[in-house]
C-alpha beads as a LAMMPS data file, in Angstrom:
LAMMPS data file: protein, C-alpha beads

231 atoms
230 bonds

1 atom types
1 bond types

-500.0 500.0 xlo xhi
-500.0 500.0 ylo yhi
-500.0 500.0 zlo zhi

Masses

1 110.0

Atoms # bond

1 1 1 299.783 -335.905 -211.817
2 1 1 302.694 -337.589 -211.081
3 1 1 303.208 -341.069 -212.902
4 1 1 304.109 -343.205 -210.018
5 1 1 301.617 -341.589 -208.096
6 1 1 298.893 -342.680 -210.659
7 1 1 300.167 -345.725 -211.136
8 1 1 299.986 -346.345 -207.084
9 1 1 296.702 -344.917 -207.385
10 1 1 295.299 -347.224 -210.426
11 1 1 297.100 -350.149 -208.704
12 1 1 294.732 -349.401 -205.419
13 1 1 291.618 -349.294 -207.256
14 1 1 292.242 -352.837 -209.254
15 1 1 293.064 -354.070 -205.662
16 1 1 289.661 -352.667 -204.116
17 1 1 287.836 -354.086 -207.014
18 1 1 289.502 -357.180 -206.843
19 1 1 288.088 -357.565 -202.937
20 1 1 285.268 -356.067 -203.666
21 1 1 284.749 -359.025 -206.927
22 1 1 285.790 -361.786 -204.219
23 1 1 282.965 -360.422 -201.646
24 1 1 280.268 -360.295 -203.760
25 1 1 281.071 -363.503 -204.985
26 1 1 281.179 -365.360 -201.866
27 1 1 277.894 -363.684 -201.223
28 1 1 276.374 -364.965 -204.335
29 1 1 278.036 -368.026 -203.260
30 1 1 276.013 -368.601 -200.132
31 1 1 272.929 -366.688 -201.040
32 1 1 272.455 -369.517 -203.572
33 1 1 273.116 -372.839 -202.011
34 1 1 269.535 -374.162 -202.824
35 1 1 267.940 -377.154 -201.011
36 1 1 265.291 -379.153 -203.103
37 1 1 262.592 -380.830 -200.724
38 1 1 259.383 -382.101 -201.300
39 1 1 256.170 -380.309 -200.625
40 1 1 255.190 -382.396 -197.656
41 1 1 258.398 -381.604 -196.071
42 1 1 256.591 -378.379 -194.800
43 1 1 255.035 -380.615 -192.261
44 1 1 258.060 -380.403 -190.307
45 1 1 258.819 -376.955 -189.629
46 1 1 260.997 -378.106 -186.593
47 1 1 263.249 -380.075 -189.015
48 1 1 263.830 -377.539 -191.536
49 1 1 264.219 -374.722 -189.468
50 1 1 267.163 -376.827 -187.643
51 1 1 268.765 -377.735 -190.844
52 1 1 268.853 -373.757 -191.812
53 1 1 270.094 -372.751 -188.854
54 1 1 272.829 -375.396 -188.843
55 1 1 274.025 -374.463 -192.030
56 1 1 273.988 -370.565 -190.843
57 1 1 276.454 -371.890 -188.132
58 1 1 278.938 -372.822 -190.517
59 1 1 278.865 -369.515 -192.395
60 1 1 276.144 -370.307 -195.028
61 1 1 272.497 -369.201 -196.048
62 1 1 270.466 -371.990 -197.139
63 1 1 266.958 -371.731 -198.768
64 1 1 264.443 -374.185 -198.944
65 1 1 262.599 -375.134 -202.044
66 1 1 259.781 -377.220 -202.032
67 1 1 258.226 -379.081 -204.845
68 1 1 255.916 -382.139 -205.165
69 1 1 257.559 -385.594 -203.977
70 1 1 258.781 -386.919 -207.458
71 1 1 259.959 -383.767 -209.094
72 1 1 261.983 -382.290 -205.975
73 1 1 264.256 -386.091 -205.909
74 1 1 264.092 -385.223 -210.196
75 1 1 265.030 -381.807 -209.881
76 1 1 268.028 -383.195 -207.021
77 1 1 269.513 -385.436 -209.878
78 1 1 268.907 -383.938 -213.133
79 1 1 269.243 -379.573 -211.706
80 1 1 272.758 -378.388 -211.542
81 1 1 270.763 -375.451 -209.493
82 1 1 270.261 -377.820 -206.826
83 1 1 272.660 -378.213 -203.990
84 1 1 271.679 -380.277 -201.757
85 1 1 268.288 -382.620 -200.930
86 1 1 266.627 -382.330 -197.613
87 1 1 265.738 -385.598 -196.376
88 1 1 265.735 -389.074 -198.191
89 1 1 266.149 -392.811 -197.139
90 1 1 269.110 -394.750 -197.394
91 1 1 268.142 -396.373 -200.743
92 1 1 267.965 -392.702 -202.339
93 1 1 271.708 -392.883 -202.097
94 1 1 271.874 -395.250 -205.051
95 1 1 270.262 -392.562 -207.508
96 1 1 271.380 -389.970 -205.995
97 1 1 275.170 -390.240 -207.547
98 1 1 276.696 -387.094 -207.854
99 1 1 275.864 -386.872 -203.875
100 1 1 277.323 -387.450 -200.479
101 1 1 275.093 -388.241 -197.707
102 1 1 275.930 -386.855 -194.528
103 1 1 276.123 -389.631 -192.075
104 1 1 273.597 -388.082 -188.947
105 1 1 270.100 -388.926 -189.591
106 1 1 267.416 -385.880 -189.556
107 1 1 264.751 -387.752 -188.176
108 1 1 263.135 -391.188 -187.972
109 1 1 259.275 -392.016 -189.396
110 1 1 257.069 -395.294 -188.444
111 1 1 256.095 -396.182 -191.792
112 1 1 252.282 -397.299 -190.761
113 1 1 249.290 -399.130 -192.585
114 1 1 245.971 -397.298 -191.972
115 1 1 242.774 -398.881 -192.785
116 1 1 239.186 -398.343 -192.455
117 1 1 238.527 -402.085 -192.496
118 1 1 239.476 -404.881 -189.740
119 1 1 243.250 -405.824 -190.272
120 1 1 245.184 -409.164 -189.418
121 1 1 247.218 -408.109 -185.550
122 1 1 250.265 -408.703 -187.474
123 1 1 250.807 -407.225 -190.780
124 1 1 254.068 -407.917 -192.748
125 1 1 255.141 -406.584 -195.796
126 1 1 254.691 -409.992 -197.258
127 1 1 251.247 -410.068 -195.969
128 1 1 250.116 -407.242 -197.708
129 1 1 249.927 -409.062 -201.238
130 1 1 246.380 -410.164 -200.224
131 1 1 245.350 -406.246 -199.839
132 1 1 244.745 -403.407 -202.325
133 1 1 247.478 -401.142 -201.211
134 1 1 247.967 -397.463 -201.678
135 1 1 251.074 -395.066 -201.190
136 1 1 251.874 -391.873 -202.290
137 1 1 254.324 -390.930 -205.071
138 1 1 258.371 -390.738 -204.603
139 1 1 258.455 -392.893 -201.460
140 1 1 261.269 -395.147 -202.598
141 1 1 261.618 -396.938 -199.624
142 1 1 257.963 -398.019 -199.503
143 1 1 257.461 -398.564 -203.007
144 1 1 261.188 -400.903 -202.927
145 1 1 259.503 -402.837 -200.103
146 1 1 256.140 -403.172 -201.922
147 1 1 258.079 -404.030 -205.218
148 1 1 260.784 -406.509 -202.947
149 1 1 257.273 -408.772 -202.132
150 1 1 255.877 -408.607 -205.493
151 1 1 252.835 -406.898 -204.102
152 1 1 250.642 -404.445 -206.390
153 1 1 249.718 -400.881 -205.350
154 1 1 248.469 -397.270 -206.514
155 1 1 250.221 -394.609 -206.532
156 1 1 248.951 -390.871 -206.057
157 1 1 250.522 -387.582 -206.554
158 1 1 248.855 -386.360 -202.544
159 1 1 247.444 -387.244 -199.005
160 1 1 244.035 -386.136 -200.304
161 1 1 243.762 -388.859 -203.187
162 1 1 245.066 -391.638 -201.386
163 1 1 242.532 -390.909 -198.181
164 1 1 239.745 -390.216 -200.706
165 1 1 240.651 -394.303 -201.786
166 1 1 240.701 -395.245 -198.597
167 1 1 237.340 -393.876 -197.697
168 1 1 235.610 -394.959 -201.029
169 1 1 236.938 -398.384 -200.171
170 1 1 238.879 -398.122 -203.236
171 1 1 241.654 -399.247 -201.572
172 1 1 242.478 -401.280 -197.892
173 1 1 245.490 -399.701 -196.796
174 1 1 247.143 -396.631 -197.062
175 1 1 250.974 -396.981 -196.451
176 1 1 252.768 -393.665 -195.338
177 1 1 254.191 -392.226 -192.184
178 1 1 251.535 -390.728 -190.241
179 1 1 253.875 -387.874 -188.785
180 1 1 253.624 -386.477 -192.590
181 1 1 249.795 -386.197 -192.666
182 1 1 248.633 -382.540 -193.395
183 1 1 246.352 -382.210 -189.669
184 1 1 242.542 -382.182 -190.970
185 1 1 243.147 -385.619 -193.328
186 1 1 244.860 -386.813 -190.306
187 1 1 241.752 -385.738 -187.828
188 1 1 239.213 -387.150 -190.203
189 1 1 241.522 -390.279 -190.146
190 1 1 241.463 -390.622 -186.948
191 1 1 237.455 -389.700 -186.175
192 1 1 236.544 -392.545 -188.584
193 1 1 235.267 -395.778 -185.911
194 1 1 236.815 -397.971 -188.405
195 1 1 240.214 -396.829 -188.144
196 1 1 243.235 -399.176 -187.186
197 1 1 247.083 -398.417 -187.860
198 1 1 249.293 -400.475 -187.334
199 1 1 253.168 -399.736 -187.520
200 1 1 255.072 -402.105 -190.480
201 1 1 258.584 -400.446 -190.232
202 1 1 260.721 -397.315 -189.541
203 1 1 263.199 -395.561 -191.428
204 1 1 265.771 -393.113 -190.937
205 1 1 266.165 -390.114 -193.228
206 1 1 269.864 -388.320 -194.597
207 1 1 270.269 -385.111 -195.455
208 1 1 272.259 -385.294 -199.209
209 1 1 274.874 -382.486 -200.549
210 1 1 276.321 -382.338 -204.188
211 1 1 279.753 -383.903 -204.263
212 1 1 281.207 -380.367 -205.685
213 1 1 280.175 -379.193 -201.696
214 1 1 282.403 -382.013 -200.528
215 1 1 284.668 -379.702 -198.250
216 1 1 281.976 -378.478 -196.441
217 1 1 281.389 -382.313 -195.101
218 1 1 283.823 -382.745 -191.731
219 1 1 282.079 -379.413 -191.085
220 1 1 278.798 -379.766 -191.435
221 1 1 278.603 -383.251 -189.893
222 1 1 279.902 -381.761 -186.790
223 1 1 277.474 -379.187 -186.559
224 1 1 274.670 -381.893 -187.771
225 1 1 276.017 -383.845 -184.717
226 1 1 275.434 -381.268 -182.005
227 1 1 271.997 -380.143 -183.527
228 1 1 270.442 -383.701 -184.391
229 1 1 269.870 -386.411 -181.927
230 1 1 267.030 -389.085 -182.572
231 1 1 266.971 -392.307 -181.079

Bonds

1 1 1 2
2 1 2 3
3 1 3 4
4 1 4 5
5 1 5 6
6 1 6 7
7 1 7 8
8 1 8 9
9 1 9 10
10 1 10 11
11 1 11 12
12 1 12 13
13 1 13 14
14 1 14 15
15 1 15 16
16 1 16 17
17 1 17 18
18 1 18 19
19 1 19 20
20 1 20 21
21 1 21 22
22 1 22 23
23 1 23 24
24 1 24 25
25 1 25 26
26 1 26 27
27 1 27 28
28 1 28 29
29 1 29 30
30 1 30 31
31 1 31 32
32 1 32 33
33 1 33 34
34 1 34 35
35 1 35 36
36 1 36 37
37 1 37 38
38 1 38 39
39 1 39 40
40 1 40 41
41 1 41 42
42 1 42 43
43 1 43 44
44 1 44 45
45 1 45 46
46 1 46 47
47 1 47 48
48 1 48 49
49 1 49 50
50 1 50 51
51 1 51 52
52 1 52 53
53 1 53 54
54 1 54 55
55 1 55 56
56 1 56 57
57 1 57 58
58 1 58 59
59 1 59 60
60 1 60 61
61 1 61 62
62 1 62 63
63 1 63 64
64 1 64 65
65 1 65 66
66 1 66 67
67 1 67 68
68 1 68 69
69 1 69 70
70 1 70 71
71 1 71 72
72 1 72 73
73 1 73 74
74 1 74 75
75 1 75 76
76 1 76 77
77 1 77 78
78 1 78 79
79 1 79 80
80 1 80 81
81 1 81 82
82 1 82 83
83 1 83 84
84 1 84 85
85 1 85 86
86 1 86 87
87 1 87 88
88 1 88 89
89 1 89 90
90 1 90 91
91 1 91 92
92 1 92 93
93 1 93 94
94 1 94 95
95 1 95 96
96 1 96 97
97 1 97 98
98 1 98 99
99 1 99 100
100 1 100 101
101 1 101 102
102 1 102 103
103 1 103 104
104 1 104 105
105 1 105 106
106 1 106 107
107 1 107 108
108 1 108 109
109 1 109 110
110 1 110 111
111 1 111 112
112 1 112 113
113 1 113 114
114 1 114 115
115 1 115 116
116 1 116 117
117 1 117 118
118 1 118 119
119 1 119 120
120 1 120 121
121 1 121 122
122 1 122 123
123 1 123 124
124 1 124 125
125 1 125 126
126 1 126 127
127 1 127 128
128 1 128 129
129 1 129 130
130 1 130 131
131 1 131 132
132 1 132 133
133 1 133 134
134 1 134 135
135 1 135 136
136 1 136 137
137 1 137 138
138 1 138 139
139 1 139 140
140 1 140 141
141 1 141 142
142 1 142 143
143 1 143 144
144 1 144 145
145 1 145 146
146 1 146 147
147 1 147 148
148 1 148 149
149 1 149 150
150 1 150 151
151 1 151 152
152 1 152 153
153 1 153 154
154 1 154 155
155 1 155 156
156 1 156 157
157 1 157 158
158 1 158 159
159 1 159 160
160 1 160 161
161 1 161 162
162 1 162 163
163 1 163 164
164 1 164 165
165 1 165 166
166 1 166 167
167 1 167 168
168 1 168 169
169 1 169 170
170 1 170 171
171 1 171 172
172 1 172 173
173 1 173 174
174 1 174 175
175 1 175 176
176 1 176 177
177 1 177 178
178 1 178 179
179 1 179 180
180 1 180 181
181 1 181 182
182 1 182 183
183 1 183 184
184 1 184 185
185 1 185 186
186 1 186 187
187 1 187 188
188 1 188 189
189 1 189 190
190 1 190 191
191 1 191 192
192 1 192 193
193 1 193 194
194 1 194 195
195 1 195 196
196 1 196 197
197 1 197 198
198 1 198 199
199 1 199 200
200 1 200 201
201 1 201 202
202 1 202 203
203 1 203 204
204 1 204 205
205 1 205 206
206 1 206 207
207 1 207 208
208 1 208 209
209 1 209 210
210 1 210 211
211 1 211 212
212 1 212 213
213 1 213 214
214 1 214 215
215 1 215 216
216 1 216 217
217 1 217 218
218 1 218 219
219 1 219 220
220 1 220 221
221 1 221 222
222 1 222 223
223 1 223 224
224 1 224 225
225 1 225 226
226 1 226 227
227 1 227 228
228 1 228 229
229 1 229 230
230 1 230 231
């Protein structure tokens, strides 16, 4: 064969690898961009399946992993595997350091007390001090409130333990956003004569990406723009 001809023809086949290298990569790339949420997140199927399909407007795949409350924000800060965390309040920002938040809330919650015993009209979080209070695990903006008004509280790992208190009397109020309630604790909630809710505060949840996805931001804001609109 002749040698320039060979050398044209090994010079062709390092080039096709070379694409072929760059391809895969960038599929490997976007086939892994991993979003940690916690479990209860599955309760709003609207949300996440927004959040995937913006993403899959700006040329990536995103998957969703979910894990209980505490270990999916551990697993954001601590697991290089992680790129990005669904949903978390403000205040998350502050532990959350080697992330940017992108600046379009997801969604908005009415964090509520729910009782099965009669309740003050106005409750306050500095009212609450007189009450045995529960909440569930990893909700840093309740537990920063509770902690803000020196007021004592339980914590469980799920719904089902904290409305098990509540029904035992264990406990006065549970403190949660009701939107987040798996459906049958919520119905037996709400069948209960004794129930009364009454709304203490709202919050707005952010959508958090690892700083190393930084040029992705201007992007992805944009597209978060169009997509999310709460009031």
């Amino acid at each position: 064969m002749d040698s320039h001809l060979f050398k044209g023809l090994k010079k062709a086949i390092l080039l096709s690898l070379i694409c072929c290298l760059n391809v895969s990569s960038a599929l490997a790339e976007e086939e892994f961009f991993k979003i940690s949420a916690p479990l209860i997140a599955q309760l709003l199927p609207d949300v996440e399946a927004k959040l995937v399909s913006t993403y899959h407007e700006i040329g990536i795949t995103a998957e969703i992993i979910h894990l209980p409350t505490k270990r999916s924000f551990e697993a954001a800060r601590k697991s290089q595997w992680v790129d990005a965390e669904l949903a978390r309040v403000i205040e998350a920002g502050d532990l959350l350091s080697d992330y940017i938040r992108v600046p379009v809330p997801l969604l908005s919650l009415n964090i509520e007390c729910i009782s099965f015993k009669a309740l003050p009209k106005t409750i306050t979080w500095s009212s609450l001090k007189s009450f045995k209070v529960v909440t569930l695990r990893g909700f840093i903006s309740i537990t920063n409130r509770l902690k803000e008004h020196n007021t004592e509280y339980y914590e469980t790992d799920s719904f089902e333990q904290a409305v098990a208190m509540l029904k035992a009397k264990r406990v006065d109020i549970l403190i949660t956003a009701k939107q987040l309630l798996p459906q049958p604790l919520l119905t037996t909630i709400l069948d209960s004569s004794e129930y009364q809710s009454y709304v203490i505060d709202t919050v707005k949840l952010f959508h958090y990406i690892r700083n190393r996805h930084k040029a992705i931001l201007p992007q992805l804001t944009q597209a978060m723009q169009k997509n999310f609109s709460i009031n």
